[in-house]
Each structure stands twice: as structure tokens, then as C-alpha cells.
ChimeraX commands (.cxc) that place a marker at each C-alpha (Angstrom):
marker #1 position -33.55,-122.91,-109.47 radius 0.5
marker #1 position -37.05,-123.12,-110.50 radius 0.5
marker #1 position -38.83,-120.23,-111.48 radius 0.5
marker #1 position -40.67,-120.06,-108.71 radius 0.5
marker #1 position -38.05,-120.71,-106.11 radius 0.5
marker #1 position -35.86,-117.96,-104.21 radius 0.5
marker #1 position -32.19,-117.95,-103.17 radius 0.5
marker #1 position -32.05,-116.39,-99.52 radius 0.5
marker #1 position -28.64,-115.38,-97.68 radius 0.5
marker #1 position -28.25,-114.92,-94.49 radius 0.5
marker #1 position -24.87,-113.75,-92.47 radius 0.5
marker #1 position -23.38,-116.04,-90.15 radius 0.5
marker #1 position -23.78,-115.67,-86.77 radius 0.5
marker #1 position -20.78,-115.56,-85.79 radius 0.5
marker #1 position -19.92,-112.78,-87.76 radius 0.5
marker #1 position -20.90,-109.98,-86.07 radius 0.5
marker #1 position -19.22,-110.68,-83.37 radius 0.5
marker #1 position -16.47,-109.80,-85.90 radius 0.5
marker #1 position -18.07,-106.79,-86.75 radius 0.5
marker #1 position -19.43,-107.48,-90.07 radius 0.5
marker #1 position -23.25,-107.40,-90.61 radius 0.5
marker #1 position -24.95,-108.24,-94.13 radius 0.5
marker #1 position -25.91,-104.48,-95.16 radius 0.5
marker #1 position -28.90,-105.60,-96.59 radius 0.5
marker #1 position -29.86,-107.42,-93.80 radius 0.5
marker #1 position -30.91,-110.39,-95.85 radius 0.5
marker #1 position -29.89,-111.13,-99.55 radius 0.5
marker #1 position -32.35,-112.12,-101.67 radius 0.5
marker #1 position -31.72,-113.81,-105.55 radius 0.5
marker #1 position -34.23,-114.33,-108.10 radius 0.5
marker #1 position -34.42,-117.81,-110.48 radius 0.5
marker #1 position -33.50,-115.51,-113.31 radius 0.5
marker #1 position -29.90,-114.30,-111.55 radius 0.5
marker #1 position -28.54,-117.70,-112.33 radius 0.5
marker #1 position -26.98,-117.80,-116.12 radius 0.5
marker #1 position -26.80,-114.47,-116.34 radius 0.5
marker #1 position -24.35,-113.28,-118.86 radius 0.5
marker #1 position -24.22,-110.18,-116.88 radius 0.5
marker #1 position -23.12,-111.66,-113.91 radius 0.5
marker #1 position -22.36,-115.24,-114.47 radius 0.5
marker #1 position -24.40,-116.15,-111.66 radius 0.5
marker #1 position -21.81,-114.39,-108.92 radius 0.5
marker #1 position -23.43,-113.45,-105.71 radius 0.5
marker #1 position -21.74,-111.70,-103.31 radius 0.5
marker #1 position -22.59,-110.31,-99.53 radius 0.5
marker #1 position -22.41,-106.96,-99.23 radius 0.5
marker #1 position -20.74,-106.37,-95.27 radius 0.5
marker #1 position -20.34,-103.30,-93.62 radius 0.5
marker #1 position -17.48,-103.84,-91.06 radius 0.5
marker #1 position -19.16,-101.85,-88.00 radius 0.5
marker #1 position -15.38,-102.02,-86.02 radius 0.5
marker #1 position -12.55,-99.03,-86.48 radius 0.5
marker #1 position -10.00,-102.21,-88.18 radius 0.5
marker #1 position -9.89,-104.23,-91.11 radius 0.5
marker #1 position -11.20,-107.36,-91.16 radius 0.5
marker #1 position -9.59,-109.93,-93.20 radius 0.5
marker #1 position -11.90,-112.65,-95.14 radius 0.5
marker #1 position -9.81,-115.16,-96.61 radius 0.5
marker #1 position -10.65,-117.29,-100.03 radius 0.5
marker #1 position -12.86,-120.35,-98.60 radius 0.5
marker #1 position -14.11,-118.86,-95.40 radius 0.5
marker #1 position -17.63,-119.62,-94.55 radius 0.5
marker #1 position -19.21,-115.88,-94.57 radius 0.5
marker #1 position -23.09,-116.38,-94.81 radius 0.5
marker #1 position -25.50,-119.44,-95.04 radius 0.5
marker #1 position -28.35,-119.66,-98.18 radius 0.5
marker #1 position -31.89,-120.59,-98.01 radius 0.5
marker #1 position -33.76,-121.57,-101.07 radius 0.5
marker #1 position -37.83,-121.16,-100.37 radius 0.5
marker #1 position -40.32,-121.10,-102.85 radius 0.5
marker #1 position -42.80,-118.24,-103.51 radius 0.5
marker #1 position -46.33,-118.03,-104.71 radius 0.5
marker #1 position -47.25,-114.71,-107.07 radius 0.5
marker #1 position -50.30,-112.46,-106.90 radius 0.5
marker #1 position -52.76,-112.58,-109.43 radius 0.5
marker #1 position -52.15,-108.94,-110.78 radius 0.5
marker #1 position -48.43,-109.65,-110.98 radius 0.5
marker #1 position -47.94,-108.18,-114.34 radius 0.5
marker #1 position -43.93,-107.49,-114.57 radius 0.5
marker #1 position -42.70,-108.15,-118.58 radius 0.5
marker #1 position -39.43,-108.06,-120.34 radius 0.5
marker #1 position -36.32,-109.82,-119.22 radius 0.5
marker #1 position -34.43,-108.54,-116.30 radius 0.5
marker #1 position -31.03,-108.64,-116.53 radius 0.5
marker #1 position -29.58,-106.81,-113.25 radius 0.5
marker #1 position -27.88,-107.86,-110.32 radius 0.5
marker #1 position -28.18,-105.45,-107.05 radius 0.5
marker #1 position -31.12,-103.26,-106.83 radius 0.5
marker #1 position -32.14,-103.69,-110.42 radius 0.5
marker #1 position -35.77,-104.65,-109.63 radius 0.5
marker #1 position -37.93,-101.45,-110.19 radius 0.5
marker #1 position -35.41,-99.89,-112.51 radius 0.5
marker link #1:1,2 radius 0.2
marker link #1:2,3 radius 0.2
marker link #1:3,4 radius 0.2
marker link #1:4,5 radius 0.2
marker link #1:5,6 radius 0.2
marker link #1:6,7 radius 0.2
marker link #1:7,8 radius 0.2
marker link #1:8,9 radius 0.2
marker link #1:9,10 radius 0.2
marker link #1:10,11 radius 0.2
marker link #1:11,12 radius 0.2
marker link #1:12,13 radius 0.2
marker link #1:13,14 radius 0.2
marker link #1:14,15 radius 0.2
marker link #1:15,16 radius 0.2
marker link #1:16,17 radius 0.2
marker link #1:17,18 radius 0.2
marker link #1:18,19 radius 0.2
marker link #1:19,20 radius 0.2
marker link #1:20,21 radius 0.2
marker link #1:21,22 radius 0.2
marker link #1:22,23 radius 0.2
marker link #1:23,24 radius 0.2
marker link #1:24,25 radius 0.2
marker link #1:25,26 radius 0.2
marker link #1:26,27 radius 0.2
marker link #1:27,28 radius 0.2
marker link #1:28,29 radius 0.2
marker link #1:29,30 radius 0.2
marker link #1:30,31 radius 0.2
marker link #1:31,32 radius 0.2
marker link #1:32,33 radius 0.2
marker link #1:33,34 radius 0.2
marker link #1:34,35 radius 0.2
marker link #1:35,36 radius 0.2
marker link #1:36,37 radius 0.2
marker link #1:37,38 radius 0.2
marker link #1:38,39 radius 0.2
marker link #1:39,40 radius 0.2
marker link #1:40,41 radius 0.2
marker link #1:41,42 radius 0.2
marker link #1:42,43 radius 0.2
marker link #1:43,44 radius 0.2
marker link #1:44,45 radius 0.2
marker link #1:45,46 radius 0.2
marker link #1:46,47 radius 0.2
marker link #1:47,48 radius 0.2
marker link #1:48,49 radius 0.2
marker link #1:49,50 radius 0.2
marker link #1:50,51 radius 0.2
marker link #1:51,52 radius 0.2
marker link #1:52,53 radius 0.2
marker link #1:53,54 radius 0.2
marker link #1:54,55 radius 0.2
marker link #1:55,56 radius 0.2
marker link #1:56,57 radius 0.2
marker link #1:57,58 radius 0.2
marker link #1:58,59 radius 0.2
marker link #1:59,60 radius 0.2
marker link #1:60,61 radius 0.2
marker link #1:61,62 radius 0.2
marker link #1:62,63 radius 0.2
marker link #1:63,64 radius 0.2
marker link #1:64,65 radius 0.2
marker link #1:65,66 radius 0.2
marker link #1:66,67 radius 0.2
marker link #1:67,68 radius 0.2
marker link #1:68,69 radius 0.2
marker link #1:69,70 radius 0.2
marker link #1:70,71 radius 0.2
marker link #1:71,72 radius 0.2
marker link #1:72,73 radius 0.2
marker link #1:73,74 radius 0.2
marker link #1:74,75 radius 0.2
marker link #1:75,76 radius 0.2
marker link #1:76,77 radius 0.2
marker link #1:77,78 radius 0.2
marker link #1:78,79 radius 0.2
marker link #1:79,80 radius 0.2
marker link #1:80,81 radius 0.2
marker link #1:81,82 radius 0.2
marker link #1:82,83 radius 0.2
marker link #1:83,84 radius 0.2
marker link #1:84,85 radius 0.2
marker link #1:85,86 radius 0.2
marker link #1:86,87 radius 0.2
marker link #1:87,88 radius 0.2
marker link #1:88,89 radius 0.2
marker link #1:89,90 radius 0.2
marker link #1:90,91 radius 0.2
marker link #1:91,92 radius 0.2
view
């Protein structure tokens, strides 16, 4: 990805219906989460399964749909150093 280009992932639609729903409604990755040693550039969906049962996602199932978009930065954007988190490590 570019640097200033986002990853966006979205649930599929037919998944609630299965009772899963993204829990953070809509996944967002940075440029700078790809080649991550950290991470390797994994991204996962975190579900919460809103039905009493298991639900079973097998290896190779379509569970979400991604988005890139690309984003423009305010002026006073002044962030520095290297991140090097994965979930909520924006801010930290």
C-alpha cells in the first residue's frame, strides 16, 4: 500500500445472519501494518458470535470483504516515531 492509502474491512453480509458481527464494526489497517515484523502483515476480524452456539469458520471461507481508499492528512498532523502495533496501538 502506499503511504497514503488505507486497508478497510468490512463483514459480509451474510454473516450476521449467522450471528457473527465484526466487533469493531469496521476494520481499519494502516500502510505501515504491512511488513511488520511484529505481525507479518496478518489481519484478522475480530467477530463476536451474537447466537447461544458455536459457529464453525472453516480455512478458506469468505468472512469479510476489504476496501482500500486513500486519505488526505491535516496540516497539524504531527505523529513521529515508528509504530509498530497491531490492534488498538494508535494513541499508545
Amino acid at each position: 500500500m502506499a503511504k497514503n492509502e488505507a486497508l478497510l474491512i468490512f463483514n459480509r453480509s451474510s454473516n450476521p445472519s449467522r450471528g457473527l458481527l465484526l466487533a469493531n464494526g469496521v476494520g481499519v489497517v494502516d500502510s505501515d501494518y504491512y511488513g511488520n515484523e511484529d505481525n507479518d502483515g496478518n489481519i484478522g476480524f475480530p467477530f463476536y458470535n451474537i447466537f447461544p452456539w458455536k459457529v464453525k469458520i472453516s480455512r478458506g471461507q469468505k468472512i469479510g470483504q476489504g476496501v482500500f481508499v486513500t486519505f488526505k492528512k491535516t496540516a497539524d498532523d504531527v505523529a513521529e516515531g515508528t509504530r509498530t502495533g497491531g490492534f488498538g496501538s494508535t494513541g499508545k
